[in-house]
MIPAZA-902431 format. One record per atom (N, C-alpha, C, O): x, y, z; residue in one letter. Coordinates in pm, whole numbers, padded with zeros to 5 digits, always signed. Example, Ala and Ser with C-alpha at 12.3 -4.5 7.8 and 13.67 -1.06 7.14 Angstrom:
BEGIN
+01319-00569+00780A/+01230-00450+00780A/+01320-00330+00780A/+01424-00332+00846A/+01285-00225+00708S/+01367-00106+00714S/+01290+00003+00787S/+01341+00114+00804S/
***
This chain:
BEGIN
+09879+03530+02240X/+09883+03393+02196X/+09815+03386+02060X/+09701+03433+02052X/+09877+03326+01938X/+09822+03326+01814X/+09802+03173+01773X/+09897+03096+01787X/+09688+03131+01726X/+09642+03032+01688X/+09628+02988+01561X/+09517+03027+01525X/+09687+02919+01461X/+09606+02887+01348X/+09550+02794+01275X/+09643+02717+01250X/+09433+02743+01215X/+09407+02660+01195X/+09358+02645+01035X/+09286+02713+00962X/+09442+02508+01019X/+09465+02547+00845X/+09340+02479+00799X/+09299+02419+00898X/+09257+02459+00699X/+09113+02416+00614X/+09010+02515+00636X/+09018+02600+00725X/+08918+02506+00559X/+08802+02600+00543X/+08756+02611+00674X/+08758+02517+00754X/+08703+02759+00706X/+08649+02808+00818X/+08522+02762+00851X/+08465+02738+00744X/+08447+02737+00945X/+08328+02692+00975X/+08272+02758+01038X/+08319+02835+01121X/+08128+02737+01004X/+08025+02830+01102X/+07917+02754+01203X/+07847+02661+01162X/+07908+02816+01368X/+07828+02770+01403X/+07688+02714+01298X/+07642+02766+01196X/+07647+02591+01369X/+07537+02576+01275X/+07413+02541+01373X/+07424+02472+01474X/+07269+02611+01319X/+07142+02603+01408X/+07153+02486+01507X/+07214+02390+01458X/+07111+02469+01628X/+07072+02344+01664X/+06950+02281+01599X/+06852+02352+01576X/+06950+02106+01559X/+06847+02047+01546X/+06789+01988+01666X/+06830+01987+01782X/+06686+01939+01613X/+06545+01887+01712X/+06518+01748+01634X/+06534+01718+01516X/+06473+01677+01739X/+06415+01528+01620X/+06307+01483+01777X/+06336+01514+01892X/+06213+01423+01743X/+06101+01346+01818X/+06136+01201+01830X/+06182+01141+01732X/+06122+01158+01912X/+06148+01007+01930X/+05988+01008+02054X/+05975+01040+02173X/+05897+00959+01957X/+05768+00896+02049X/+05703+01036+02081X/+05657+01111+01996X/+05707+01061+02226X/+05664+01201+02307X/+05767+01286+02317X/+05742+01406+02307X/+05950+01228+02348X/+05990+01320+02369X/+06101+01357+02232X/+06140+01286+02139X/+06130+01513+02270X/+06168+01584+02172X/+06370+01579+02212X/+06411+01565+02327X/+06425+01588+02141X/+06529+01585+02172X/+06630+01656+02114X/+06600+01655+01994X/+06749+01727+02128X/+06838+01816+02095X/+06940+01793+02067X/+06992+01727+02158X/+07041+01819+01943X/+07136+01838+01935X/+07240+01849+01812X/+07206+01817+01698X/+07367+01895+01842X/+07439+02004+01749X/+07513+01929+01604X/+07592+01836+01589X/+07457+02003+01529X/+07515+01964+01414X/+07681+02004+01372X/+07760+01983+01280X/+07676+02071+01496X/+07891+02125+01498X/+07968+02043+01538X/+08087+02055+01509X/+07921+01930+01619X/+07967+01875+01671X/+08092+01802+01599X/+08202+01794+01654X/+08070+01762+01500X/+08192+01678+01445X/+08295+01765+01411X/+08412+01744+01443X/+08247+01882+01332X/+08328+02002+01278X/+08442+02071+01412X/+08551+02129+01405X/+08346+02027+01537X/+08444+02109+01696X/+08559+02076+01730X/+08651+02139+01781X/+08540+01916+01683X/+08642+01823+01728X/+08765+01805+01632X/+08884+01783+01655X/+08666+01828+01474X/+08851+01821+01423X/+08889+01984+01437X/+08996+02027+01394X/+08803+02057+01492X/+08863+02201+01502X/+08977+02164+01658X/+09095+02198+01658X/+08913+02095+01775X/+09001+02142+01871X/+09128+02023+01848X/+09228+02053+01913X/+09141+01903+01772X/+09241+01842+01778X/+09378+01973+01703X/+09483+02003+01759X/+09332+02024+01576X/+09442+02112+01538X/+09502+02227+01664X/+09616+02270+01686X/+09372+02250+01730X/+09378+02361+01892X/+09478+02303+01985X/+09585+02358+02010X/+09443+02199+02032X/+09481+02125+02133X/+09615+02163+02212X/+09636+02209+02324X/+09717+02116+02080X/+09894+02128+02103X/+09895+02246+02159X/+09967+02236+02258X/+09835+02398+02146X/+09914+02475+02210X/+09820+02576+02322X/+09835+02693+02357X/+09722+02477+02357X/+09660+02488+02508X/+09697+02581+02620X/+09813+02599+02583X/+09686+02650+02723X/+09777+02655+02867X/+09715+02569+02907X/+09605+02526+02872X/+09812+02527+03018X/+09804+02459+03117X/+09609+02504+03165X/+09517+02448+03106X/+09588+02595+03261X/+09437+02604+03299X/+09425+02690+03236X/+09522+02756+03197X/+09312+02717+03209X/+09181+02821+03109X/+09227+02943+03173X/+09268+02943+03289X/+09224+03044+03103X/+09257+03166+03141X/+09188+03195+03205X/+09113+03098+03194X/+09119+03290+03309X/+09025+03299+03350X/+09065+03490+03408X/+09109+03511+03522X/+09038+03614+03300X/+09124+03751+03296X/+09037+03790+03161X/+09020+03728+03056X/+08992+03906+03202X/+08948+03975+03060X/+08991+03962+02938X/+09087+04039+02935X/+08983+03916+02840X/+09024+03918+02680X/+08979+03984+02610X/+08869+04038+02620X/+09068+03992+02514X/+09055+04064+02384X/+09089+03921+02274X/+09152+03818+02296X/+09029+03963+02168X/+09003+03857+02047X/+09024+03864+01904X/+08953+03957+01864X/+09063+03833+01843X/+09077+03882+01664X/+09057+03758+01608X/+09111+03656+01651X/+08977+03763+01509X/+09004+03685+01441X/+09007+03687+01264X/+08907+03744+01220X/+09085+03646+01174X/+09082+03643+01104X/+09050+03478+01030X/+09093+03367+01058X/+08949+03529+00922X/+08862+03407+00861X/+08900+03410+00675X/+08845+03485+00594X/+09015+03296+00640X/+09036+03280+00484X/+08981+03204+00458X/+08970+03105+00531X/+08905+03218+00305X/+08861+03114+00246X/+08910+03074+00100X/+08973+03150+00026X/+08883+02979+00079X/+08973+02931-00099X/+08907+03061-00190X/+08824+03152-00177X/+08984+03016-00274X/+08918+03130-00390X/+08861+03067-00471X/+08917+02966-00512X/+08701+03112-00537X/+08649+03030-00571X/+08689+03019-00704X/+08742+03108-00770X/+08655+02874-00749X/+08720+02830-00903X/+08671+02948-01048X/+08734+02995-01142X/+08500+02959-00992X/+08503+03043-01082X/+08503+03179-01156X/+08450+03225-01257X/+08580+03218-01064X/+08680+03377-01076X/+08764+03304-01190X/+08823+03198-01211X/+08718+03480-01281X/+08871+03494-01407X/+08997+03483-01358X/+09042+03493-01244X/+09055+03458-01481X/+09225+03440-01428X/+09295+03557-01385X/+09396+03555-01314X/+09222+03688-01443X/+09296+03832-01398X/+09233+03855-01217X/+09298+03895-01121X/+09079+03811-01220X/+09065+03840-01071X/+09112+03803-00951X/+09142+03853-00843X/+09108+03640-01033X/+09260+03538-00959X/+09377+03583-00890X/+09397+03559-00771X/+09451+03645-00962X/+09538+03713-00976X/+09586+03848-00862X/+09678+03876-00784X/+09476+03895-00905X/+09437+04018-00823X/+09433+04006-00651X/+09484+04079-00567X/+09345+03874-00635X/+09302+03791-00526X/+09452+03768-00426X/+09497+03809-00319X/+09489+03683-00526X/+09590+03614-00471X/+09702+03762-00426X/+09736+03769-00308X/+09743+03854-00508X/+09828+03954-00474X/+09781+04015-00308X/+09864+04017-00218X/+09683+04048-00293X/+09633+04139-00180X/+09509+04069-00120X/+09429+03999-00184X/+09503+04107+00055X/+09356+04025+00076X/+09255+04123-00011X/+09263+04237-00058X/+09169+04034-00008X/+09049+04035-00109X/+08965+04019-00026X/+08999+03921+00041X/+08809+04088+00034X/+08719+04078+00147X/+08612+03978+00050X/+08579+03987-00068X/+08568+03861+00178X/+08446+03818+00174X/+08276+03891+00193X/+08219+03955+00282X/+08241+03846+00068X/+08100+03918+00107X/+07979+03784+00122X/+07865+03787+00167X/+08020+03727+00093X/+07987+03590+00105X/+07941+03528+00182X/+07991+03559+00290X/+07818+03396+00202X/+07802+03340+00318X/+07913+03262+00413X/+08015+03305+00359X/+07948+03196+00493X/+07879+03237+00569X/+07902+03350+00671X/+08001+03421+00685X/+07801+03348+00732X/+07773+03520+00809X/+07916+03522+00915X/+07963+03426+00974X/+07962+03655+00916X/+08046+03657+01035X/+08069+03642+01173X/+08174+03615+01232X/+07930+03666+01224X/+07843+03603+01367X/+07871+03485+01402X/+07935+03455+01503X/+07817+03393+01302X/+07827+03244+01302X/+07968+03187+01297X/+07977+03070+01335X/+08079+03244+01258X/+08203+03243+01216X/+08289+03219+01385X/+08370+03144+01439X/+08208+03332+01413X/+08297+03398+01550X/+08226+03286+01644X/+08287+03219+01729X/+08097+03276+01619X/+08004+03150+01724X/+08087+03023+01775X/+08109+02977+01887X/+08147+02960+01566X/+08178+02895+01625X/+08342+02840+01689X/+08399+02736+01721X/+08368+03015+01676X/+08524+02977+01709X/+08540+02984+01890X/+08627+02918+01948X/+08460+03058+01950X/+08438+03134+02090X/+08374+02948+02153X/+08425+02896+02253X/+08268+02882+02078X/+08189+02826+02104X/+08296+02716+02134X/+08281+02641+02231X/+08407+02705+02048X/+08507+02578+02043X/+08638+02587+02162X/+08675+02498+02240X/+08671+02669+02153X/+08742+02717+02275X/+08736+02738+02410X/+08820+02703+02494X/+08603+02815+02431X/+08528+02806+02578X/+08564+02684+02621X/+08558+02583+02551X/+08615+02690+02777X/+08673+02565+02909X/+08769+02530+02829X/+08811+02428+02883X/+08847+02553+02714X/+09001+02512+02697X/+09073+02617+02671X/+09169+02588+02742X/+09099+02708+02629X/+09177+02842+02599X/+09129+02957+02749X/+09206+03013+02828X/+08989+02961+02745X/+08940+03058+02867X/+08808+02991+02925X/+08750+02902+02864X/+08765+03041+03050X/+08678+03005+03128X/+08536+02979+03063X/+08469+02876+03065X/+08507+03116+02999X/+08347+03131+02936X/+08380+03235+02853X/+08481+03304+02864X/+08279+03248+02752X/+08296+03351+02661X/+08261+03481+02716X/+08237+03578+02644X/+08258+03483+02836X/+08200+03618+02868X/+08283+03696+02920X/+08263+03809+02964X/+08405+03619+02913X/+08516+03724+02987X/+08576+03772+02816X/+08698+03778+02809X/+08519+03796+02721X/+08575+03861+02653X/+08508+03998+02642X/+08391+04027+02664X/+08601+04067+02606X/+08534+04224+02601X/+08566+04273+02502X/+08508+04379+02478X/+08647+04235+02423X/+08729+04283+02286X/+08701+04177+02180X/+08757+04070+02204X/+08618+04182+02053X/+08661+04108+01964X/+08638+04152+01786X/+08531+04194+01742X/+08722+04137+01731X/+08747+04192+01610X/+08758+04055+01493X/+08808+03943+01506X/+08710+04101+01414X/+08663+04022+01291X/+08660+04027+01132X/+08595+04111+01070X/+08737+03929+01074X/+08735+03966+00927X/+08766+03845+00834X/+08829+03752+00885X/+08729+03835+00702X/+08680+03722+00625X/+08732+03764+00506X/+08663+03853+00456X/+08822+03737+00446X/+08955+03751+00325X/+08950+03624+00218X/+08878+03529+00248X/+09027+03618+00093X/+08989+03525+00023X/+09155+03454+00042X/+09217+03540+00104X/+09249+03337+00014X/+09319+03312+00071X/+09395+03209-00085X/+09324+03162-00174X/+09495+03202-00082X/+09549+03032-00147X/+09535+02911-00058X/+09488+02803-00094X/+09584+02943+00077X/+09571+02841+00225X/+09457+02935+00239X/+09456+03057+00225X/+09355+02847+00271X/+09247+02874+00334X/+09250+02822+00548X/+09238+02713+00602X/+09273+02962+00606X/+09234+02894+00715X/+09184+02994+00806X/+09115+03087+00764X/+09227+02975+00979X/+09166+03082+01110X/+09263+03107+01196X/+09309+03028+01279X/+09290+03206+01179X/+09429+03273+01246X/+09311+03338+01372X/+09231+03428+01347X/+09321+03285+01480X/+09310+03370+01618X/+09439+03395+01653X/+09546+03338+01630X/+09394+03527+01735X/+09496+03611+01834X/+09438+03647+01970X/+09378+03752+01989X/+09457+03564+02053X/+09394+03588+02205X/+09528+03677+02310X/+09644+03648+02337X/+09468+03756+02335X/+09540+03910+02427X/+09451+03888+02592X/+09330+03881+02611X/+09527+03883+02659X/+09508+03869+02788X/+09499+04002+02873X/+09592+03989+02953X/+09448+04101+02893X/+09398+04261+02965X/+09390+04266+03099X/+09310+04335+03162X/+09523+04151+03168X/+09513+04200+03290X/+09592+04340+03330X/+09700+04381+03287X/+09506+04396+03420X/+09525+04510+03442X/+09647+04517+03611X/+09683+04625+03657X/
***
């Protein structure tokens, strides 16, 4: 099953904390970013969460930045071009696993396979590929 989702890639982001009086309270600054991630998700759902060992890929494009020469441009645009760039690939994968979990598959823990990479793009977007390893 291949997924893609077109605009800049996003990364999990820390949880915050804020105090109100005595008590302390929690919560995610992804939150808005999850939702326009799972409305593009949504349409091509299964029916129930997989729930079977997986395997995972994902590939992560980002724009090219403006201020690259016109020959590197160039260069860019011909062939992928690797990110060395923030943000981290961890966080990348956080928050793609993090957005999907209870709608694509059960928990992230039934994955056992996952592969990862961060390219420079004209469409900037997140091509997942979810592989199902029943045996």
């Amino acid at each position: 099953m291949k997924i893609i989702v077109y605009g800049d890639p996003k990364a999990q982001k820390r949880p915050r904390f804020s105090r109100r009086g005595k008590f302390v309270t929690t919560y995610d600054p992804s939150k808005s970013d999850k939702d326009n991630f799972l409305c593009q998700v949504i349409q091509n759902r299964p029916d129930q969460p997989l729930d079977c060992p997986l395997s995972i890929s994902c590939k992560f494009y980002f724009p090219i930045p403006k201020s690259i020469s016109k020959v590197k441009r160039q260069s860019m645009m011909a062939d992928c071009f690797p990110v060395t760039t923030r943000p981290d690939l961890d966080n990348l994968e956080k928050f793609v696993l993090d957005s999907l979990s209870g709608i694509y598959f059960k928990d992230d823990s039934q994955i056992f396979a996952l592969s990862s990479s961060k390219f420079y793009s004209v469409t900037p977007r997140t091509e997942i590929e979810i592989d199902d390893a029943r045996f």
